[in-house]
C-alpha positions in Angstrom: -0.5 -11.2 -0.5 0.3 -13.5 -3.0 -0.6 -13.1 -7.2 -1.9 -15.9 -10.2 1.1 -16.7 -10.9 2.4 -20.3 -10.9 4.6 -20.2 -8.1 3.9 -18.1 -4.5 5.1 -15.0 -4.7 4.3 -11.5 -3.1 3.6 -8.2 -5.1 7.0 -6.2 -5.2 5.0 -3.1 -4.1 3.3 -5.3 -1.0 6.6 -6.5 -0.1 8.1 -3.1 -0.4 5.5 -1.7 2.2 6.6 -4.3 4.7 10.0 -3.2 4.2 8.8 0.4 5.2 7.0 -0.7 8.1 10.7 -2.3 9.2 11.5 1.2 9.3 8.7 2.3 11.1 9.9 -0.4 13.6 13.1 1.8 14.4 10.6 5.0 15.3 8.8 2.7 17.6 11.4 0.5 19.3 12.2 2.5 22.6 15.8 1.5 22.6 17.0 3.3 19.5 18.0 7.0 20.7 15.4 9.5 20.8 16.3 11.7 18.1 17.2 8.4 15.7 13.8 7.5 15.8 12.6 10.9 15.1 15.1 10.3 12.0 13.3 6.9 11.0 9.6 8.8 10.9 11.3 11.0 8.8 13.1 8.3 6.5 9.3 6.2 6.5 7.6 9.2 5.1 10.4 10.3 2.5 10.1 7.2 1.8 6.8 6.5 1.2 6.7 10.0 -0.8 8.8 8.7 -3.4 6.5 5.6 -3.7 3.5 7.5 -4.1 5.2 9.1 -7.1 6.7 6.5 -8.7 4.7 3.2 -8.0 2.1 4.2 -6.8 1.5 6.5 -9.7 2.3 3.5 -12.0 0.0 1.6 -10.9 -2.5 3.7 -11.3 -1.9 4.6 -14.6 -2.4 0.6 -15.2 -5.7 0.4 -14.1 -6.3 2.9 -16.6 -5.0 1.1 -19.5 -7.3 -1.0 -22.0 -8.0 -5.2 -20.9 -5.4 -6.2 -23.3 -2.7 -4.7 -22.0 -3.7 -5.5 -18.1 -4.3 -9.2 -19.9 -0.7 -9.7 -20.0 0.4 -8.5 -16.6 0.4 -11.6 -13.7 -1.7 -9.6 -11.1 -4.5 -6.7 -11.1 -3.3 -3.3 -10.9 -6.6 -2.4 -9.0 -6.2 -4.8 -6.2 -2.8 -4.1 -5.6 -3.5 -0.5 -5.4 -6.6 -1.0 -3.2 -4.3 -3.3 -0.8 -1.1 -0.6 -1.0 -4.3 2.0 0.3 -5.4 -0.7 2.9 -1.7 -0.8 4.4 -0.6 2.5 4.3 -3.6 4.0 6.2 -3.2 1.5 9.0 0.6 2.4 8.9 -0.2 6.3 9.1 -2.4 5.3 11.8 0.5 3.7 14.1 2.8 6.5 12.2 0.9 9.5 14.4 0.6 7.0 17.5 3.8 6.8 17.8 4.5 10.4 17.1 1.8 11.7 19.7 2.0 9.0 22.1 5.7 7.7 22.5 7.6 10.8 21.1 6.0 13.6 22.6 6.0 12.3 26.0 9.8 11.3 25.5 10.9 14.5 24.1 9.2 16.0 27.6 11.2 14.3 29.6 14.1 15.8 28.4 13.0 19.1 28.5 11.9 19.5 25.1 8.0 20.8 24.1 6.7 20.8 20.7 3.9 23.2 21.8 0.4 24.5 19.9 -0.4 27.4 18.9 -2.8 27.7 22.1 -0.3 26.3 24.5 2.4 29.4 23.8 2.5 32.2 26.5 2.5 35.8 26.3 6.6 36.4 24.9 6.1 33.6 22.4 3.0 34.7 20.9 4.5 38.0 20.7 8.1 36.2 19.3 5.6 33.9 16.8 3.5 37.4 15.7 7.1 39.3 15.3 8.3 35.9 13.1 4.9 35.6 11.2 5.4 39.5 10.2 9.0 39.6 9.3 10.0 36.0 7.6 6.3 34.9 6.4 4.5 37.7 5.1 5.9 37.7 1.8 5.5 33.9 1.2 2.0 33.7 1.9 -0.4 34.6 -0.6 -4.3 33.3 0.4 -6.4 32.5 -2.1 -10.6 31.9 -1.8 -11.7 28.6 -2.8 -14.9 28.7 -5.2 -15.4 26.2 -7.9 -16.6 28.7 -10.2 -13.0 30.7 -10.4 -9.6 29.6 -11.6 -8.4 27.0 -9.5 -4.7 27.3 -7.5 -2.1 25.5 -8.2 -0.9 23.2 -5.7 3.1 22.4 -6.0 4.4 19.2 -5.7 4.9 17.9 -2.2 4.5 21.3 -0.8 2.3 21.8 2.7 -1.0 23.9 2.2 -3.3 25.1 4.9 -7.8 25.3 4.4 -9.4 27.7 6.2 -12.5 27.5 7.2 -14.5 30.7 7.8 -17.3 32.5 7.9 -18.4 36.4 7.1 -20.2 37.5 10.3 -22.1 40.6 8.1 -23.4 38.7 6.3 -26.9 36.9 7.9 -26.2 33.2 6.4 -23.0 33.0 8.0 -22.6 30.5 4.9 -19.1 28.8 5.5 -16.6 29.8 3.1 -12.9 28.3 1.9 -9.4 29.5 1.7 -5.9 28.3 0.7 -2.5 29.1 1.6 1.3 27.6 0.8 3.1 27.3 4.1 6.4 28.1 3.3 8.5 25.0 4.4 11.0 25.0 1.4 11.6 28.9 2.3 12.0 28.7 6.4 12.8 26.0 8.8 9.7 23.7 9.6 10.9 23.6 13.7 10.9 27.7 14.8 12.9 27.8 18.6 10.7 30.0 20.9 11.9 31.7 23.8 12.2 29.1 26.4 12.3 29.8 30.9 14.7 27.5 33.2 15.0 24.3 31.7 12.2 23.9 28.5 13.3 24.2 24.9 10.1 25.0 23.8 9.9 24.6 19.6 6.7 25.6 17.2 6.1 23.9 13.7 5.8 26.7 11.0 2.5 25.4 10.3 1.1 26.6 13.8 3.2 29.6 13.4 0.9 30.4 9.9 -1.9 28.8 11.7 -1.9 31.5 14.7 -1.6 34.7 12.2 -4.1 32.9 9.5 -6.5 35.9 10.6 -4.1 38.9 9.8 -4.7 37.5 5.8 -8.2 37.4 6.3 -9.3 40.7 8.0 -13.2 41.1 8.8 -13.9 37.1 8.5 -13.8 34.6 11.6 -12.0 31.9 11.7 -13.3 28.5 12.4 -10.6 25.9 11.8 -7.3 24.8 9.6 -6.3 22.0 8.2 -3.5 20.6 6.4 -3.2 19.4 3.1 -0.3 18.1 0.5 -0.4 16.7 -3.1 2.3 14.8 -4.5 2.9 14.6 -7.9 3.9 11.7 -10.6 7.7 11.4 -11.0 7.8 9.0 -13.5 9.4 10.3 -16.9 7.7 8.9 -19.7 9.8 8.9 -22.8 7.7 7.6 -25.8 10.6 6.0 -27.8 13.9 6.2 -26.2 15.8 4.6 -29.3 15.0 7.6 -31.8 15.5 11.0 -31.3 17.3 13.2 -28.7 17.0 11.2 -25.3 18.9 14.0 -23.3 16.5 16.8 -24.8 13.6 14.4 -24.1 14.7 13.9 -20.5 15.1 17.6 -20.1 12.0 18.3 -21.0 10.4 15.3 -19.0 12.3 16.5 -15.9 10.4 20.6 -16.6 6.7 18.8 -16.6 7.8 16.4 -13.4 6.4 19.0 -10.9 3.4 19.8 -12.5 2.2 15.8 -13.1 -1.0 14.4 -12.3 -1.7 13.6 -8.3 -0.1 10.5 -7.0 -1.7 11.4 -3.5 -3.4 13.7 -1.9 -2.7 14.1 1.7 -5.3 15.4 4.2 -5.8 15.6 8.0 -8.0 13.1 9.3 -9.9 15.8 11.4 -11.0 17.5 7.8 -14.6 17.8 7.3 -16.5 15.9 4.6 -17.6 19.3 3.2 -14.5 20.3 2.7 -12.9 17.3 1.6 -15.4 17.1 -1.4 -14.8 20.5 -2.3 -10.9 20.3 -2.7 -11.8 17.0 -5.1 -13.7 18.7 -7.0 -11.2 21.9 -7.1 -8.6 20.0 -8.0 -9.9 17.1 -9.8 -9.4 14.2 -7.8 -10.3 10.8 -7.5 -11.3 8.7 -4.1 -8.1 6.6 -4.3 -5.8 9.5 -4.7 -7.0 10.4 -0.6 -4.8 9.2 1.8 -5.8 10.3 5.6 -2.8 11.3 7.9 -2.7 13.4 11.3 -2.5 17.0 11.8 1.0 17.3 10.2 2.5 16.2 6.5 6.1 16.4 5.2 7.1 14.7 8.0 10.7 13.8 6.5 11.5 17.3 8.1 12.0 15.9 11.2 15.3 15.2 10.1 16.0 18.8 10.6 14.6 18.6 14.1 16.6 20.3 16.5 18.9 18.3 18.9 19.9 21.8 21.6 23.2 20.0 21.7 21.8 16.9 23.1 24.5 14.6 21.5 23.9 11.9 24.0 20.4 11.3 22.2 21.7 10.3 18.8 23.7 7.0 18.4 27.3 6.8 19.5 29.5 7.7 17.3 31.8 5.2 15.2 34.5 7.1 13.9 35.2 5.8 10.0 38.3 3.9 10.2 41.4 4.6 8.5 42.5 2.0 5.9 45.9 2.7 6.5 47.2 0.6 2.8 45.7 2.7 1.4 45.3 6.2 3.0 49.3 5.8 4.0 51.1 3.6 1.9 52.0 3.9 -1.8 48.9 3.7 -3.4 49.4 2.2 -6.6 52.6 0.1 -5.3 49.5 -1.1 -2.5 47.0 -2.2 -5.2 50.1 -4.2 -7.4 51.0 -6.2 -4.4 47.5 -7.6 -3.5 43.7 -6.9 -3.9 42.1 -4.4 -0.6 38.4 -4.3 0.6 37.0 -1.8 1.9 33.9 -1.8 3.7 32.0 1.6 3.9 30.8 3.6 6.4 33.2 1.8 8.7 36.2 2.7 6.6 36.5 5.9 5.6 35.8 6.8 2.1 39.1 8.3 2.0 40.6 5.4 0.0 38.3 5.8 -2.8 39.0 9.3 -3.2 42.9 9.1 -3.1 42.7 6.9 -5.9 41.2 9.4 -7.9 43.3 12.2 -6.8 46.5 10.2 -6.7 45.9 9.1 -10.0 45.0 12.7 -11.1 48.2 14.2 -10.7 50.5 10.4 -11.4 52.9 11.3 -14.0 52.2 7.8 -15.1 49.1 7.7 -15.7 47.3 8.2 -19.2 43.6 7.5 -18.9 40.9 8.0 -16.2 37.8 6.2 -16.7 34.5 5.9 -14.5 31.0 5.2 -14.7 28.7 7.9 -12.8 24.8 6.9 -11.7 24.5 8.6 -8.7 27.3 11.7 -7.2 27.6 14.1 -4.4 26.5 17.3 -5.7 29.8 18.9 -4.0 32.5 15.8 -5.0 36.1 15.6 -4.6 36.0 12.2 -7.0 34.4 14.8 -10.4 37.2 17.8 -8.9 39.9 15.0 -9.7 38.9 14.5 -12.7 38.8 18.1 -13.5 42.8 18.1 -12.2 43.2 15.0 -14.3 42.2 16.8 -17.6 44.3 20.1 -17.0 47.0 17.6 -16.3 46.9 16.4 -20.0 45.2 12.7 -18.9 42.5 11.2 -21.1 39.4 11.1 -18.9 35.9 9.2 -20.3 32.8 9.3 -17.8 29.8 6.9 -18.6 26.9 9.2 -17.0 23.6 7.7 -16.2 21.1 10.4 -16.8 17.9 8.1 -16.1 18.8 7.4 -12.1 15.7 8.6 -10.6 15.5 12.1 -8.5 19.3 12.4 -10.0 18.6 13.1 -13.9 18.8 16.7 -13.0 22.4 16.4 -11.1 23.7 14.5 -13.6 23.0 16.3 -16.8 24.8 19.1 -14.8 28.2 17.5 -14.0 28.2 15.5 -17.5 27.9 19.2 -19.3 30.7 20.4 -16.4 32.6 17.9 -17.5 32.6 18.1 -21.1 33.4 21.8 -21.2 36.9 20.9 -19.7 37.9 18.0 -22.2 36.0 15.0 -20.4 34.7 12.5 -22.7 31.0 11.9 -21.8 28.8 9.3 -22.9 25.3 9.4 -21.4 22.2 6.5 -21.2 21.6 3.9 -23.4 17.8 3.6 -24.9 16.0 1.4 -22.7 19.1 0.5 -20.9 20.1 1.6 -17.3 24.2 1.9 -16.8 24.3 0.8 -13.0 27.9 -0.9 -13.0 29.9 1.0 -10.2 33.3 0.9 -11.9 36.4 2.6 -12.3 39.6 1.9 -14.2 43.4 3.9 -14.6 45.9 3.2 -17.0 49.4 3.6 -15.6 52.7 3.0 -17.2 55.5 1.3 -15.7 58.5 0.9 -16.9 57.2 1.5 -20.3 54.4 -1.5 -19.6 50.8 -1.2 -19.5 49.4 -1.7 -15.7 45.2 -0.8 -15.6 44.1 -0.5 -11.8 40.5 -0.8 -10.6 38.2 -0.2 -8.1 34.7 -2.3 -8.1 31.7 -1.5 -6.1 28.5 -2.4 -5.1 28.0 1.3 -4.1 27.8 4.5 -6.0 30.7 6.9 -6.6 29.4 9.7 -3.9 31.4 10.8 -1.1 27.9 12.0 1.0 25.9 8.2 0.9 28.9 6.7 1.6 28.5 7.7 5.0 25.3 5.6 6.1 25.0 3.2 2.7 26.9 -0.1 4.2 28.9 -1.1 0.5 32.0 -2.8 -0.1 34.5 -1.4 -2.4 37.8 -3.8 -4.2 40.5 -2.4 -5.3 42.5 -4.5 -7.7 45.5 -4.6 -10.2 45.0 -8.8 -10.5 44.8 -8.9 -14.8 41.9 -11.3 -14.3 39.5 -9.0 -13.5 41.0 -5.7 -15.1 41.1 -6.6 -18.6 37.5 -7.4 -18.3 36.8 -4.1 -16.8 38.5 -2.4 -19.6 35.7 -4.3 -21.8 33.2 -3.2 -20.0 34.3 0.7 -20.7 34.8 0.0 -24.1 31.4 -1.5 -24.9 29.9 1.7 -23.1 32.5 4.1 -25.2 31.8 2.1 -28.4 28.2 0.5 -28.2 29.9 -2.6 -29.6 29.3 -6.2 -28.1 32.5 -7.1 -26.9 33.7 -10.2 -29.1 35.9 -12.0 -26.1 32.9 -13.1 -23.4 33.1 -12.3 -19.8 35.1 -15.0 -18.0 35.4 -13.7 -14.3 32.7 -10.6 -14.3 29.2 -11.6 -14.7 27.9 -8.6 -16.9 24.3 -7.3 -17.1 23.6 -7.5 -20.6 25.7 -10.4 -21.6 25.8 -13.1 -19.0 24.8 -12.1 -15.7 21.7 -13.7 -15.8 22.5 -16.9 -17.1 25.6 -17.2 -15.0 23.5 -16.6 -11.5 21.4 -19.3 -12.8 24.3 -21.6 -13.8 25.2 -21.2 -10.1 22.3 -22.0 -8.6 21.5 -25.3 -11.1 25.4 -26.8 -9.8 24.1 -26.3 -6.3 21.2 -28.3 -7.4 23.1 -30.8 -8.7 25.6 -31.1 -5.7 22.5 -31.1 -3.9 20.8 -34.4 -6.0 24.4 -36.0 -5.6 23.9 -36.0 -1.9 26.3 -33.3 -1.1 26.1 -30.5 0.6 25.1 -27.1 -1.1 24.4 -23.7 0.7 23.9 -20.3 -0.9 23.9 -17.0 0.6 22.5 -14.1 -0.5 22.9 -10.5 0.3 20.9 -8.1 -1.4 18.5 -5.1 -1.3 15.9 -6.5 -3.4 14.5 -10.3 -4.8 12.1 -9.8 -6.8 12.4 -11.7 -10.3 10.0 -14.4 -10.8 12.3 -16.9 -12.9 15.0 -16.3 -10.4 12.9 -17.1 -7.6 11.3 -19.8 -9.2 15.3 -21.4 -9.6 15.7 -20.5 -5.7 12.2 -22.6 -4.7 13.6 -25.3 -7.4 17.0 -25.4 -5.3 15.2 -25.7 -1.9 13.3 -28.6 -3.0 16.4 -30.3 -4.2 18.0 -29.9 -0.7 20.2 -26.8 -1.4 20.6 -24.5 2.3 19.9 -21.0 1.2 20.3 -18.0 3.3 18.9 -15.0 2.4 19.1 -11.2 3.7 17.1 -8.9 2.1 17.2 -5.2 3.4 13.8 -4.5 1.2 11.6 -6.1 -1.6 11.4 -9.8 -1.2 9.1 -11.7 -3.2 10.1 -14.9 -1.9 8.0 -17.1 0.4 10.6 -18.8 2.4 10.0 -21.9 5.0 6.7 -23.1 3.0 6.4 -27.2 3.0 7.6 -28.9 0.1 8.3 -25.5 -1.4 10.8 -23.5 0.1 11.5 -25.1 3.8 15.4 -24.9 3.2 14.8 -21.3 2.8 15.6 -18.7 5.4 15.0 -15.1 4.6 16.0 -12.0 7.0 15.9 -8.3 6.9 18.4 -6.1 8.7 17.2 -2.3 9.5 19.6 -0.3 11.4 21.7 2.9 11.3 23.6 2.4 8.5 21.2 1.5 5.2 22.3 -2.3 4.1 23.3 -1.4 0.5 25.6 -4.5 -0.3 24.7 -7.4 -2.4 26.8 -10.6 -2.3 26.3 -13.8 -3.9 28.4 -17.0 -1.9 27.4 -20.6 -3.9 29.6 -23.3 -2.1 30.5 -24.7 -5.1 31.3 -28.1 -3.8 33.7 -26.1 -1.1 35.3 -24.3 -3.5 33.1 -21.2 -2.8 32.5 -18.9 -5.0 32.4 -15.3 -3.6 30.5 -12.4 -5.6 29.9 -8.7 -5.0 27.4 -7.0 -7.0 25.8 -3.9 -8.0 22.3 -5.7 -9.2 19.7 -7.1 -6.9 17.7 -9.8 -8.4 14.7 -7.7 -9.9 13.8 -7.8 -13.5 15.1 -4.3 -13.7 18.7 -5.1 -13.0 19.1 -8.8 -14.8 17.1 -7.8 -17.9 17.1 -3.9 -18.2 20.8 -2.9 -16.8 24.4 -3.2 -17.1 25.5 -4.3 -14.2 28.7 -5.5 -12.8 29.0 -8.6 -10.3 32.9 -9.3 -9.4 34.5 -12.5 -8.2 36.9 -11.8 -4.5 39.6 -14.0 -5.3 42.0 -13.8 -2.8 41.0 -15.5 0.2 41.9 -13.4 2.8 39.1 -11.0 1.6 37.1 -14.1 0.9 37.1 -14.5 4.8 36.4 -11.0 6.0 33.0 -11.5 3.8 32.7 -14.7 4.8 33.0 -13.6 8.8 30.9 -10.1 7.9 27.9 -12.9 6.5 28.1 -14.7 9.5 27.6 -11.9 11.7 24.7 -10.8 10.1 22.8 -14.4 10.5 23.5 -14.1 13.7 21.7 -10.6 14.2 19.5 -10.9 17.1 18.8 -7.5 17.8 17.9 -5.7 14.3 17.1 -8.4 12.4 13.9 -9.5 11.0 12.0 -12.6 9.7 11.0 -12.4 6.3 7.5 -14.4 6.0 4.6 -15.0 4.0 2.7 -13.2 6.7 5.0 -10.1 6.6 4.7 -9.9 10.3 8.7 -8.4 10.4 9.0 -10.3 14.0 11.9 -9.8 15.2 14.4 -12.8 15.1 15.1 -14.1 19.0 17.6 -17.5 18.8 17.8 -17.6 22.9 20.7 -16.5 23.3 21.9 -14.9 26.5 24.1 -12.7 24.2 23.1 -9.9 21.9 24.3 -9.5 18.8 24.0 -6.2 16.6 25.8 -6.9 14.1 26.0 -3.6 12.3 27.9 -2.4 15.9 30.2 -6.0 15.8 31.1 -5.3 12.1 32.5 -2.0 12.8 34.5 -3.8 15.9 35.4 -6.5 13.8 36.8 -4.0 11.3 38.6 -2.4 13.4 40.5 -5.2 15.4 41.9 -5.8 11.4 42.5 -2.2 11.0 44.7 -2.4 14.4 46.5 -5.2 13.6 48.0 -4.0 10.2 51.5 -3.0 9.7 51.4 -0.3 6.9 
């Protein structure tokens, strides 16, 4: 779907729906192990979730707005939205196919029955009965459904259950409506049931509630249930976030969250029209906030489903490696002599840590400094710099309180922190911090040494298990002293009066430098010379950036893309774009990293980033790219690129059609190149010498 704008271009939101259906592709490709794919129908529908309340609900507050503000946007709000509703019920369509038809029957063949309500036998309607009495009775409250009464509130992303029913004393037998919260967030969603010889027979909660529905409405028959789920606007709308208290106004912004206007309102397909008009009208709805699914919603509990042990149905296991530098040598000593990657999840994360907690308890060092947008909730990295503090260091933490679904985790550890003696600084107005930075201050000797680890990943111990991000760690006084000015602009607030030479800094000159890039590989390109750029990102988006990328294509310039989600690019189109080749890797690790390789006349320049190349994080974020100078690590990226244009298992073609074909290159030989990574990795790993 392309907009009016001058060049082509897809919608972000469009584009980010294909990306989704790339995961639905994992759910429905019969070679990824059973319970994985149960794990992608759950990661589709969390993430779709969050869409609903965050784009989804934008957008719909655009079509609201007056004709001079939609006058300025490039595209209409209401088409979008109609196309987003378009795509996403044929996707919830091919969502419960594959659930009913490909991972039912599988699940049966190993032995494993997620049975009805009416399919239980004598013990496990008794077991259910027993369940339903002890664990559900005080979670349940029903409530009658008339439009003249006060009207139940439904919480946010939480299941519900109609009743249809009717009074048999009375002669009408006039239907009548009922409600009730099925208490997911309370109780598992999969209940075991007793099981004979070989079955492991399993019960959702909702047919648990659904077969004692009767006990909370004594004297009435029942006719049917069905499910239903509203999900709420997350968005935090802060009128003017350059006066006033921006923490109190996000704390108050994060109370009303949960009780927003409807983003969507989930029903099952099965649901009579009766009934369907009733709940609008109960709950003040509009047509395009109805979104048809199948019997069950919430379906991101399926990554809770349970596995009775059955290891061999999940993916092998690749044990994080050990970067021995770092994990056994001296660490600091490590970082003087030379710059180390790592490459998380197949390194360990361990690295990262130690040099946290190494430099927590260092004699030698003084200051502590780190930039915080997204943390494990239970985090060995925030501990050290508890140990750091009662160990007399100066400690500063940048804390971005606007990170989405995290405002509420970081408030906590920023007020954690400054009850010990951390200096905090929190968000900027109308300014995301997403650098992923860290800096110590060690003396030596009685000289000055600052140490730093770069990222294009967040500081948190749990996603760096499954977010694929490359980490530096670097003493080279090229790149430090830069960092350092980075911290103090976000201590101070003042614009650094030295510019950015090596890092290319959101804010200052990360734009302009990407685009400086780009125009001398146009240029090589006019010279007759050969020009290539590869990109690695999770997001392209930005219409002036992809504007330069078409520019560079029709000057010659070889561009390779690989784009794990949003891509607003049209590649292969004649006379446009035909030197442009865009693919999408989806696999078991998420493809977090973004690199930026211009050839630079063969002089390559090698750049790893936090931003993508959306308007957000060139205009409306600091963010951090960093130049890999040493050229060993210049070739592990290079070789890790490589692999992953030669992906002929999990890759994808990016397209104006969005068709997400698989890429096939005839080969004899297949490639996966998350699984040769981790090999790759480890053949380095086995050849060091600590």
């Amino acid at each position: 779907m392309t907009e009016d704008v001058k060049v082509p271009y897809i919608h972000r939101d469009i584009s980010w729906l294909s990306f989704n259906y790339r995961v639905l592709q994992e759910a429905k490709d019969p070679t990824v192990p059973l319970f994985e794919r149960l794990k992608f129908l759950a990661i589709y529908s969390n993430n779709l979730d969050e869409f609903f309340r965050v784009r989804v609900a934008s957008l719909r507050n655009l079509v609201r707005v007056g004709k001079k503000t939609k006058r300025k946007l490039d595209y209409s709000p209401k088409l979008v939205l109609r196309r987003i509703l378009e795509i996403v019920d044929r996707q919830q369509e091919e969502f419960s196919y594959i659930f009913e038809n490909e991972i039912i029957p599988e699940l049966r063949d190993h032995h494993i029955y997620l049975i009805r309500r009416l399919e239980m036998n004598e013990e496990q309607r008794s077991y259910v009965e027993d369940y339903f009495n002890e664990k559900l009775l005080p979670f349940v409250q029903p409530v009658l459904l008339k439009e003249d009464k006060v009207r139940p509130f439904l919480n946010n992303a939480q299941l519900y259950l109609t009743i249809v029913m009717t009074d048999p004393d009375k002669s009408d037998k006039k239907k009548q409506y009922a409600i009730l919260k099925i208490p997911s967030d309370h109780l598992p969603r999969f209940i075991k049931l007793p099981s004979r010889g070989k079955r492991n027979d399993v019960i959702m909660l909702d047919d648990i509630v659904r077969h004692s529905v009767d006990k909370m409405f004594p004297g009435y028959e029942i006719l049917d249930t069905y499910s239903i789920k509203l999900t709420r606007d997350a968005e935090l709308y802060i009128d003017d976030e350059f006066s006033g208290d921006l923490i109190g106004k996000i704390k108050n912004s994060l109370e009303k969250r949960h009780v927003g206007p409807a983003s969507r309102f989930v029903y099952d397909r099965e649901i009579p029209e009766e009934l369907l008009s009733l709940l609008v009208r109960i709950f003040n709805l509009e047509r395009n906030d109805l979104l048809k699914e199948g019997r069950y919603h919430n379906n991101f509990d399926f990554f809770k489903f349970p596995t009775f042990g059955m290891d061999n149905l999940k993916n092998p296991e690749l044990p994080p490696l050990s970067y021995k530098p770092l994990e056994e040598g001296s660490f600091f000593t490590e970082i003087q002599k030379k710059d180390h990657l790592i490459h998380v999840p197949y390194h360990s994360y361990e690295s990262v840590i130690r040099f946290f907690e190494q430099a927590a308890v260092d004699p030698k060092v003084t200051h502590i400094k780190i930039v915080q947008y997204r943390v494990a909730r239970q985090s060995r990295i925030m501990e050290a710099l508890k140990t750091a503090i009662k160990a007399g260091k100066q400690v500063f933490a940048f804390i971005e309180v606007k990170a989405r679904f995290d405002e509420e985790a970081n408030l906590i550890w920023g007020e954690e922190l400054e009850k010990i003696g951390v200096v905090v600084r929190y968000s900027f107005p109308g300014v995301k911090v997403h650098s992923k930075l860290a800096l110590v201050r060690r003396l030596e000797r009685g000289k000055e040494h600052l140490y730093c680890y770069l990222s294009t990943g967040n500081f948190h111990e749990d996603t760096a298990k499954v977010y694929s991000d490359f980490g530096l760690f670097t003493a080279n006084k090229q790149i430090t002293g830069e960092v350092a000015r980075v911290f103090s602009f976000l201590e101070t607030v003042k614009v650094p009066t030295i510019p950015f030479e090596h890092l290319l800094v959101g804010q200052f000159n990360l734009r302009s430098r990407l685009m400086a890039c780009v125009d001398n590989e146009i240029k090589n390109a006019k010279n007759g010379e050969k020009a290539r750029i590869i990109l690695k990102m999770n997001s392209i988006q930005d219409i002036s950036m992809v504007e330069k990328l078409y520019q560079a294509s029709q000057a010659g310039v070889e561009i390779k893309l690989l784009v794990r989600g949003i891509c607003s690019i049209i590649p292969g189109l004649p006379g446009i774009s035909e030197n442009i080749e865009a693919l999408s890797i989806v696999d078991r690790y998420l493809e977090h990293a973004r690199i930026f390789v211009f050839y630079n006349g063969g002089a390559e320049n090698y750049y790893l980033s936090s931003a993508d190349w959306m308007v957000r994080n060139l205009s409306y974020r600091v963010e951090t790219a960093f130049p890999i100078l040493d050229k060993d690590l210049q070739k592990i990226i290079k070789d890790f690129l490589e692999i992953q244009l030669s992906d002929n298992v999990k890759s994808r073609i990016i397209d104006g059609a969005q068709s997400n074909a698989y890429k096939k290159d005839g080969s004899n030989l297949a490639i996966r190149s998350q699984t040769e990574t981790y090999f790759y990795l480890k053949r380095i790993e086995e050849s060091r010498t600590v």
